[in-house]
Structure formats: structure tokens, C-alpha cells
C-alpha positions as CSV (number, residue, x, y, z in Angstrom):
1,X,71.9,82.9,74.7
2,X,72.1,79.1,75.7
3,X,76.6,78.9,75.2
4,X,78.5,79.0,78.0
5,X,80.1,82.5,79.1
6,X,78.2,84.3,76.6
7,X,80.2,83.3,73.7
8,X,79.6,84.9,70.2
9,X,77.9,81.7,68.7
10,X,79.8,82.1,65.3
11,X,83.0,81.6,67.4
12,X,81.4,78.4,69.1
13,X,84.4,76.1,67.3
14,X,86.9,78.1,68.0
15,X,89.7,76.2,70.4
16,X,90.6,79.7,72.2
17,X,87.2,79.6,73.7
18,X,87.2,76.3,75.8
19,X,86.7,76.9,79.3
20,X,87.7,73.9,81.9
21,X,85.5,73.0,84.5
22,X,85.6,74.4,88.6
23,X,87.0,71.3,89.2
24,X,89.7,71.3,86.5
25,X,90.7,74.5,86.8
26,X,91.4,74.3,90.9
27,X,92.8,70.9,90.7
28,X,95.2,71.6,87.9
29,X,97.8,72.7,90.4
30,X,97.5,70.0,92.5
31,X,99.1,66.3,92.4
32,X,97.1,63.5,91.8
33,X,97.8,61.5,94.9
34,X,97.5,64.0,97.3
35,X,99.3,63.1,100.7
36,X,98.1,66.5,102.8
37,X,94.6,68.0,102.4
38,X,94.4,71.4,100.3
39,X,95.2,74.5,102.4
40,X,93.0,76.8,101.5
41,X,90.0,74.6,100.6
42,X,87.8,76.1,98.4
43,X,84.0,76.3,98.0
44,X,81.4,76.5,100.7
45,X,81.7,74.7,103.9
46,X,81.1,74.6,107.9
47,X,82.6,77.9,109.0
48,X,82.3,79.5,112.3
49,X,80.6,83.1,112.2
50,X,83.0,85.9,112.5
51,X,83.4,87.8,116.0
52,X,83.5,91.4,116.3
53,X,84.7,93.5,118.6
54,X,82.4,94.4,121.3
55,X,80.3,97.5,121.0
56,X,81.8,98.9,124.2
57,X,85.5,98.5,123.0
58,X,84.6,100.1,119.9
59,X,82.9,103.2,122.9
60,X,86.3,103.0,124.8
61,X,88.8,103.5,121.7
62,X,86.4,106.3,120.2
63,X,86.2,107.9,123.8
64,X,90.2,107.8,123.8
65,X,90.5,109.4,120.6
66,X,88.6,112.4,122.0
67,X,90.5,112.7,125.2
68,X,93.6,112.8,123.0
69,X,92.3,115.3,121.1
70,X,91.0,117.4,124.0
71,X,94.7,117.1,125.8
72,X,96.2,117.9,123.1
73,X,94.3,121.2,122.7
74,X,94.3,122.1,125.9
75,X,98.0,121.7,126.6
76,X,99.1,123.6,123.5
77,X,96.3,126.2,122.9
């Protein structure tokens, strides 16, 4: 299968099945003189790595959980 997007060959000619490039297809809604960069840029680029919560939060909420639990059993039995 050498077409693009698997395409039934026999319907090679066919205008439905033209596909516009990344780059046409994310810059069609965009001006051509472009004052302000694009919001939401897409593609790959330099991004920070994400930041999770620490491992003891994470102990602290699951411990509070539990006391609530246990108080709440214990007061009402």
C-alpha cells in the first residue's frame, strides 16, 4: 500500500479523497499576517516536565480519608 491514508487505489482520482497537509490544515484558521503568536502552539517543543504531588501529600490525604471513616463509625455505631 504506497497511497496516502490507505486509500482504495481505484478511488485514487477521486477529488473527495484529497487530504491537505499538517501545515495546511492548522494554518487554515489563521490570518496570513499574523500580529500575535498562536496560542496553543502545536507540535513538539521545549516543555517543562510535569510536577506531581508529593508522595507524602498523597500519605496525608489517604490517611485523612481513614480517620474520617473511623470517626464517622465510631460516633454513630
Amino acid at each position: 500500500m504506497g497511497s496516502p491514508h490507505s486509500i482504495d487505489p481505484r478511488a485514487q482520482h477521486d477529488p473527495r479523497n484529497r487530504y491537505p497537509t499538517d501545515e495546511q490544515f492548522y494554518g487554515s484558521d489563521r490570518p496570513d499576517h499574523a500580529v500575535l503568536p498562536e496560542d496553543r502552539p502545536r507540535g513538539g517543543g521545549g516543555t517543562r516536565p510535569v510536577r506531581h504531588r508529593g508522595t507524602w501529600a498523597t500519605v496525608a490525604l489517604v490517611a485523612c480519608v481513614i480517620l474520617l471513616i473511623l470517626v464517622g463509625i465510631a460516633l454513630f455505631p
